[in-house]
C-alpha positions in Angstrom: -28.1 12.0 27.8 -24.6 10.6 28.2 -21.5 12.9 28.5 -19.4 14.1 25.3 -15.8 12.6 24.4 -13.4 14.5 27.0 -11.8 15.9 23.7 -15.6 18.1 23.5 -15.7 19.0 27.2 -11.4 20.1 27.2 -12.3 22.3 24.5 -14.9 24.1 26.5 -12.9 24.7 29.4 -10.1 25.8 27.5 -12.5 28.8 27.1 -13.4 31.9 29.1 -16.1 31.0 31.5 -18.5 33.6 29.7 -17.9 32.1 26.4 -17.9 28.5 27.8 -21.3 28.8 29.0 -22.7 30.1 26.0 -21.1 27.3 24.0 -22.9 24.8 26.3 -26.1 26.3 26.2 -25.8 26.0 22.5 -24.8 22.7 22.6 -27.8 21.9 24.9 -30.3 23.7 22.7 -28.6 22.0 19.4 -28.9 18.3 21.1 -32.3 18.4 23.0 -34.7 15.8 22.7 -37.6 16.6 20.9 -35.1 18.5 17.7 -36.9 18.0 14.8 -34.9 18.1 11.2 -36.6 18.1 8.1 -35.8 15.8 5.9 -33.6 17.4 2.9 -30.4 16.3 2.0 -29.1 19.7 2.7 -30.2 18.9 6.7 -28.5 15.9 6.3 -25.2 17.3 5.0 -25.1 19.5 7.6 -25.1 17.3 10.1 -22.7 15.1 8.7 -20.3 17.7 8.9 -21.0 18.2 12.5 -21.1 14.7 13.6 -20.2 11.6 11.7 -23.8 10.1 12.3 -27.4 11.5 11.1 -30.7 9.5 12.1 -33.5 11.4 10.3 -36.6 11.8 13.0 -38.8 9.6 10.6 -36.1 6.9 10.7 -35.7 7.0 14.8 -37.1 3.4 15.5 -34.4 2.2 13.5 -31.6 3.2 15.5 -32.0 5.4 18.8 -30.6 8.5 19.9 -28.2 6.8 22.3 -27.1 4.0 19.8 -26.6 7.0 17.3 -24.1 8.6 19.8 -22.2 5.4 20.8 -21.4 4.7 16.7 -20.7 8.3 16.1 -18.2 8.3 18.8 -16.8 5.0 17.6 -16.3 7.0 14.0 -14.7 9.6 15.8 -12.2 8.2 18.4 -10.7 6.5 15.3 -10.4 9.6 13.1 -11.8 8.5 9.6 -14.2 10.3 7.4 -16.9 7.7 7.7 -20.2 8.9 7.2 -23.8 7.3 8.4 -27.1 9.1 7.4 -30.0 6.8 8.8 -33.2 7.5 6.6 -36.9 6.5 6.4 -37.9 3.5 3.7 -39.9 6.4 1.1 -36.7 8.7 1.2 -36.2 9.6 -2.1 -33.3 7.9 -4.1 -32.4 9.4 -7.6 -29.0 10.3 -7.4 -28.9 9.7 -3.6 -25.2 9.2 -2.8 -23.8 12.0 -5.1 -26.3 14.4 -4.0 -25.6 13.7 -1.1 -21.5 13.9 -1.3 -22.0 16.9 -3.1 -24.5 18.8 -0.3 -21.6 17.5 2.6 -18.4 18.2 0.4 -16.0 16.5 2.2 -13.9 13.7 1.2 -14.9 10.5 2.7 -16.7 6.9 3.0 -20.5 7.3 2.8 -23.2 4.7 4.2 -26.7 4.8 4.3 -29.1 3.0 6.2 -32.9 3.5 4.3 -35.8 1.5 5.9 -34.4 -1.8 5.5 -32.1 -1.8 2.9 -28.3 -0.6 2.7 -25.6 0.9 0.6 -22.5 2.7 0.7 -20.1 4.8 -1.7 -16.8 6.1 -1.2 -13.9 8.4 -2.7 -11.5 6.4 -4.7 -9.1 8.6 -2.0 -10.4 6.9 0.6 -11.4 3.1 -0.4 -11.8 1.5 -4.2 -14.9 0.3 -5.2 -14.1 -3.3 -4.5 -13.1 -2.2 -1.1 -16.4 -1.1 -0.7 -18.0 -3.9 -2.6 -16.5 -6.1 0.2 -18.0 -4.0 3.3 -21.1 -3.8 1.5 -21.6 -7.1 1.0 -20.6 -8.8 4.6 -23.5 -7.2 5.8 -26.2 -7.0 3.6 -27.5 -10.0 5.5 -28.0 -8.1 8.7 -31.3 -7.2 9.2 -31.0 -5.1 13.0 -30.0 -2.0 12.0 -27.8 -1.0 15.0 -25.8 -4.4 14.1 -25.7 -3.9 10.7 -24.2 -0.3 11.1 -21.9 -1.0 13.7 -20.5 -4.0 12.2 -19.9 -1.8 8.9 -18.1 0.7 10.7 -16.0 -1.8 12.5 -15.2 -3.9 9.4 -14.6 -0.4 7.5 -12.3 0.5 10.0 -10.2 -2.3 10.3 -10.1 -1.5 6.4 -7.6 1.2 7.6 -9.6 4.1 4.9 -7.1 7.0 3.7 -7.8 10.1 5.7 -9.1 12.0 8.7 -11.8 12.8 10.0 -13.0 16.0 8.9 -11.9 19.2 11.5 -15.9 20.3 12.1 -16.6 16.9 13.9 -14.2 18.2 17.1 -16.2 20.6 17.6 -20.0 18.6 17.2 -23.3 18.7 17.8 -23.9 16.0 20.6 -24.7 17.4 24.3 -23.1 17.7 27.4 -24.7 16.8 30.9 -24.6 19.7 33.5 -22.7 16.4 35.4 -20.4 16.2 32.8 -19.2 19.8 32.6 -19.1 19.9 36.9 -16.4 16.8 36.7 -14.6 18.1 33.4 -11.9 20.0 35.3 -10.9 16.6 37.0 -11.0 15.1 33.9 -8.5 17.6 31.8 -6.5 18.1 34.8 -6.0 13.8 34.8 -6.1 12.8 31.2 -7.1 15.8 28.8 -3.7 15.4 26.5 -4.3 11.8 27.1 -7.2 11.7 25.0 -6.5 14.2 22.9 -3.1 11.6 22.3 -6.0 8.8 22.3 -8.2 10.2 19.5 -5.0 10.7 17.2 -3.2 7.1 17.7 -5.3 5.6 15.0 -3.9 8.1 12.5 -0.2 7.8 13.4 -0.3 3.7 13.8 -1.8 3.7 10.0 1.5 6.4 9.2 3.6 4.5 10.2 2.6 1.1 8.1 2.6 3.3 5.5 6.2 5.0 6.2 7.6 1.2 6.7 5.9 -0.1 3.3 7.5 2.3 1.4 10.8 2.3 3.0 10.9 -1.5 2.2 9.4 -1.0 -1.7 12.0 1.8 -2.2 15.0 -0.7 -1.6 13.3 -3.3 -4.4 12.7 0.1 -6.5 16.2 1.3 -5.9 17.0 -2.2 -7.7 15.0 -1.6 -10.4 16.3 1.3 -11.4 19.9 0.9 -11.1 19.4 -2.3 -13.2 17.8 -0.3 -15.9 20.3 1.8 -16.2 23.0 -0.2 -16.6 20.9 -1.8 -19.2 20.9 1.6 -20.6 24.7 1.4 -20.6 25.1 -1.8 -22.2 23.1 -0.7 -25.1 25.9 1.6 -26.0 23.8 3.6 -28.2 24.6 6.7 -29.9 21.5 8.6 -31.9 24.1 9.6 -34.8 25.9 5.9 -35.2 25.7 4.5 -38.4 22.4 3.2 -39.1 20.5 4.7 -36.5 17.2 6.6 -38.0 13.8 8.0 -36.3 12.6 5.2 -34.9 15.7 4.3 -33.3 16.2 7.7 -31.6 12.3 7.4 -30.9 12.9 4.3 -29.1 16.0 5.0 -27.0 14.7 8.6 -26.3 11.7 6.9 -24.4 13.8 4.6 -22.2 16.1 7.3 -21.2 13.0 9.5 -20.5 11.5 6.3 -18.6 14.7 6.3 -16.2 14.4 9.5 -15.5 11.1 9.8 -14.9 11.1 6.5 -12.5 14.0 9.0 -10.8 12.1 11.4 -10.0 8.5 9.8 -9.6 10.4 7.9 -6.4 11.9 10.4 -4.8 8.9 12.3 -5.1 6.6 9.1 -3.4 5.4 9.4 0.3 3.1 6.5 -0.5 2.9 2.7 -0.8 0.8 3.8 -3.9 3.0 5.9 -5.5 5.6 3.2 -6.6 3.0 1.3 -9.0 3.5 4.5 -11.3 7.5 4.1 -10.8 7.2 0.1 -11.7 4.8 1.1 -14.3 7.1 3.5 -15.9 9.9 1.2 -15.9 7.8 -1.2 -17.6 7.4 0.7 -20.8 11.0 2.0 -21.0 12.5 -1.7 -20.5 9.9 -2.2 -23.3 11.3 0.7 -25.7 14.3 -0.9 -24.9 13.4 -4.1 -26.8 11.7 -2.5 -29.5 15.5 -0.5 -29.9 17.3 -3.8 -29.9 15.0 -5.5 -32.3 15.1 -2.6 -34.9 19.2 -2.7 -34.5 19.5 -6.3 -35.0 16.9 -6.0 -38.1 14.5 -8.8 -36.3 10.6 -8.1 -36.7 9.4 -5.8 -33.4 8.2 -7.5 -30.2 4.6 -7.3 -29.3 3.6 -5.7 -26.3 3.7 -8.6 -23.3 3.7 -8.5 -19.7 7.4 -8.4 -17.9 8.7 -12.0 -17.3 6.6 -13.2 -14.0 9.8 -14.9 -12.2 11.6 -10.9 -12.3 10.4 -7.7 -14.4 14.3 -7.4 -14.5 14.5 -10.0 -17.2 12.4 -7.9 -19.6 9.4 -8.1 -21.8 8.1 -11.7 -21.7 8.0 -13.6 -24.9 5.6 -16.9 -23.6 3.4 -18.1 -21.6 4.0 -21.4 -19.5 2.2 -23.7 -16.8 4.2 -23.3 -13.3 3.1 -24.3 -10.2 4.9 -22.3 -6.9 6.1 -24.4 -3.7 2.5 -23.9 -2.3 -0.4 -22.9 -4.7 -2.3 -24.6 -7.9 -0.6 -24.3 -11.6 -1.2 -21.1 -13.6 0.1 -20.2 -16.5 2.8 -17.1 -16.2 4.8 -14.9 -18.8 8.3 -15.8 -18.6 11.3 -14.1 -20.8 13.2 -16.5 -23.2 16.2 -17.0 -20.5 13.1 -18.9 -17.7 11.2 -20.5 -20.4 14.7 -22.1 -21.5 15.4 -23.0 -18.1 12.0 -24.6 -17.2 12.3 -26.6 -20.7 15.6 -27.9 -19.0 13.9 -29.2 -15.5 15.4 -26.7 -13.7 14.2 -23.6 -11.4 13.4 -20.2 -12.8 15.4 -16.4 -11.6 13.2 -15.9 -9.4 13.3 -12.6 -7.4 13.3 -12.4 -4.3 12.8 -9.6 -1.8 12.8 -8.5 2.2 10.4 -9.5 4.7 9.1 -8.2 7.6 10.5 -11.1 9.5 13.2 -11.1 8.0 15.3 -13.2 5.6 14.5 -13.2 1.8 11.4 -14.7 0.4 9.8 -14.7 -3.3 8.3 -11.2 -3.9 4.7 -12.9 -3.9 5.6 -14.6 -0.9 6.7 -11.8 0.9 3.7 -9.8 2.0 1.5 -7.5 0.6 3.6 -4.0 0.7 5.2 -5.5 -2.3 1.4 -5.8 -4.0 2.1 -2.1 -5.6 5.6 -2.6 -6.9 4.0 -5.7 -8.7 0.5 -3.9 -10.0 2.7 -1.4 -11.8 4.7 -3.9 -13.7 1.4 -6.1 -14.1 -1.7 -4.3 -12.9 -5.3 -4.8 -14.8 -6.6 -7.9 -14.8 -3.6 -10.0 -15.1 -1.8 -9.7 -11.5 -4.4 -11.6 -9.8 -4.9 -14.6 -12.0 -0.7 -14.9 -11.8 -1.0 -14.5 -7.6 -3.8 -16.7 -6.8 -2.5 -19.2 -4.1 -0.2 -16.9 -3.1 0.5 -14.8 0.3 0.3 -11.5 -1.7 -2.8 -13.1 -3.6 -4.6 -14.0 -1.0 -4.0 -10.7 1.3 -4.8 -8.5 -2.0 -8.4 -9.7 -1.7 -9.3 -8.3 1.5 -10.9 -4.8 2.0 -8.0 -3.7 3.9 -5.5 -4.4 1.7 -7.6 -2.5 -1.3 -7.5 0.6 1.4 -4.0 0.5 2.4 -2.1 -0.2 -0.8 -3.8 1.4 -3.0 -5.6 -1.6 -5.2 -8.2 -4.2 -5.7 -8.3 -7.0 -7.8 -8.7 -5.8 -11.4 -9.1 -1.9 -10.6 -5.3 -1.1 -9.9 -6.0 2.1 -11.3 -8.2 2.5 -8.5 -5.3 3.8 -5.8 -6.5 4.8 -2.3 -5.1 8.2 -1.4 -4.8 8.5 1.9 -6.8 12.6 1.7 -9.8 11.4 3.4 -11.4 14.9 5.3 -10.8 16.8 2.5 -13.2 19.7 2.4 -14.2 19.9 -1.8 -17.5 21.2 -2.2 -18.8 19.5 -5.5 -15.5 19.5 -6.5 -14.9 15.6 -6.6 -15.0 12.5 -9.1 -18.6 11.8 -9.5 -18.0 9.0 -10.8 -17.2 7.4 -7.3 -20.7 7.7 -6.6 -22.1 6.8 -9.7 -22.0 3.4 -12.0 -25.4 2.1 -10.4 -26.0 4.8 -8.3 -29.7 5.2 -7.7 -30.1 5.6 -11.7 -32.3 2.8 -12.4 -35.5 5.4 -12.3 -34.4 6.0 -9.1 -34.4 2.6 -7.3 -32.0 2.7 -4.3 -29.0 0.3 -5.8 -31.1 -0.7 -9.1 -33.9 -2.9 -8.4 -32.8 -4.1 -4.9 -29.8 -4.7 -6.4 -27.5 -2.3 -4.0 -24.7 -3.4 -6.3 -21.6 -3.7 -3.5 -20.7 -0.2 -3.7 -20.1 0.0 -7.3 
């Protein structure tokens, strides 16, 4: 059997050489070869929670013991709460996923391997559904199991999925060689903060995207909302001037409530995420604000229409017209009444333009995709990604990793990716993450053969 991570052998000589022994005995006994586990999901969730991978004995020839061990320690080196439960082709599979996220209770991206087919489910918290969708389906044409599994994991990883590995997997289940434990002094002694440093790296690199997303979305925020107020200003509206009635007061109360709220939902944001509810907010106050300056000016009320695509700044929108960007294939875009008049004219829209990583300024859809949940607030549904296709924030907004890290897929920006992955719940969890085509169709693992992408 090989040797456990040096994280699994600097914990046991960290303790009293009575205690260490018995700890390796136990973890000896718990790993020999010949273990038998029956074949309930509450065997299986228990594993899980001790290491990241579970091959049920019936299901052995489809990935071994030491194939088991090298993906597990993949999982764990990198930190995420990716679970893999390897199970014979008659396992049953009513309900399979939630029971089985309810039986582990921990937060986390779930995969299973059963006979020859493949599915996977995860907490909105940690991917979206089309995030999954995506790893799903780049591998359902994999037929080795060992490549199949190991390529998911890779590709889910590189998906940078919100959380942690759960704190039972540092201790584990997986054996240590009497050769192992005889050179683990050496080891500690030459590199056992290193690797301790080593397992943790994944986790910081992926805080720190995050720290420098929202850093740059809280300067194009910051814009926002300084904007709207001195719209707010310019108003110059007074609840008892002559004139003003319920509606009125209705109206203006919501904006100022609106700028408020935007206030404090900022400040309040630690990540990428967060700021769609900031945009989103500012969105319907901007759009109190019209209905306030159409009931003052005695002009029928504005329908309820996207911000104008060029810069939510310039308000509601009140058209749609055809506009091709520099690079990209024409698509029609709400515009406010100040764009449409200037594209009428021949001549180039407000557009806004934002930061880049590289530096200099560049058209927010242009600019990369930290700026993909600024936009989803003021767009989100259905509408952003028909307005972005062709574009750099388009294009990276379809990709699992994007999905993962900021929050979104195409047409689910409701969907946001927390990053609380780990979590212990119990059964305390949105169900419906594991549902919608989960093993309902009398039971059929992913409805007729249908394994649905995740959804």
């Amino acid at each position: 059997m090989k040797g456990a991570p040096v994280r699994r052998l600097f914990r046991l000589l960290m303790m009293p050489l009575a205690a260490m022994t018995f700890a390796a005995l136990a973890v000896l006994t718990v790993a020999a070869p010949g273990a038998h586990a029956a074949t309930d999901l509450s065997t299986v969730a228990t594993a899980l929670r001790e290491s990241p991978v579970y091959v049920d004995p019936a299901a052995s020839d489809l990935l071994s013991r030491a194939d088991a061990d090298a993906l597990a320690d993949t999982i764990k080196d990198a930190d995420e709460p990716i679970f893999v439960a390897v199970l014979p082709a008659g396992y049953p599979t009513q309900d399979l996923f939630r029971n089985l996220r309810t039986e582990t209770g921990v937060t986390g991206l779930y995969a299973v391997r059963l006979g020859d087919r493949f599915d996977a489910r995860a907490d909105s918290s940690v991917l979206s559904r089309p995030a999954v969708a995506n790893l799903v389906s780049a591998v359902q044409g994999v037929d080795d199991p060992k490549a199949q599994l190991n390529d998911f994991v890779n590709d889910a990883l590189r998906s940078n999925p919100g959380g942690t590995a759960p704190s039972s997997w540092s201790g584990g289940d997986e054996g240590v060689d009497t050769g192992a434990l005889a050179v683990a002094g050496a080891v500690v002694a030459a590199g056992g903060a290193g690797a301790y440093a080593l397992v943790r790296r994944n986790r910081r690199r992926k805080e720190e995207e995050r720290r420098e997303a929202l850093a740059r979305l809280a300067v194009v925020v910051d814009e926002d909302i300084t904007a709207f107020g001195e719209e707010l200003d310019r108003l110059d509206f007074h609840p008892a001037e002559p004139g003003a009635d319920d509606a009125m007061r209705a109206d203006y109360e919501r904006a100022l409530d609106a700028y408020e709220q935007a206030k404090s939902l900022m400040a309040a944001a630690t990540r990428p995420e967060e700021v769609r509810a900031v945009t989103r907010t500012l969105e319907d106050g901007r759009f109190s604000l019209a209905q306030l300056a159409a009931r003052r000016e005695g002009r029928p009320l504005p329908e309820r229409r996207a911000p104008c695509f060029f810069d939510p700044r310039h308000g509601p929108s009140v058209a749609d017209v055809l506009w091709t960007p520099g690079v990209g294939t024409e698509r029609e875009v709400p515009v406010c009444a100040a764009d449409q008049a200037r594209l009428s004219d021949g001549r180039d829209p407000m557009i806004r333009e934002v930061d880049t990583v590289s530096g200099g300024r560049r058209p927010y859809w242009d600019a990369g995709p930290a700026y993909g949940p600024w936009a989803g607030g003021y767009y989100g549904g259905a509408l952003l990604p028909g307005l972005l296709v062709g574009t750099m924030l388009g294009s990276m907004m379809a990709t699992p990793s994007y999905a993962a890290m900021y929050g979104s897929g195409y047409g689910d920006f409701g969907a946001a990716s927390g990053y609380g992955g780990g979590d212990v719940s119990g059964a305390d969890f949105d169900t419906s993450d594991f549902g919608g085509g989960d093993f309902g169709g009398g039971g059929d693992f992913g409805g007729g053969g249908d394994f649905g992408g995740g959804f």
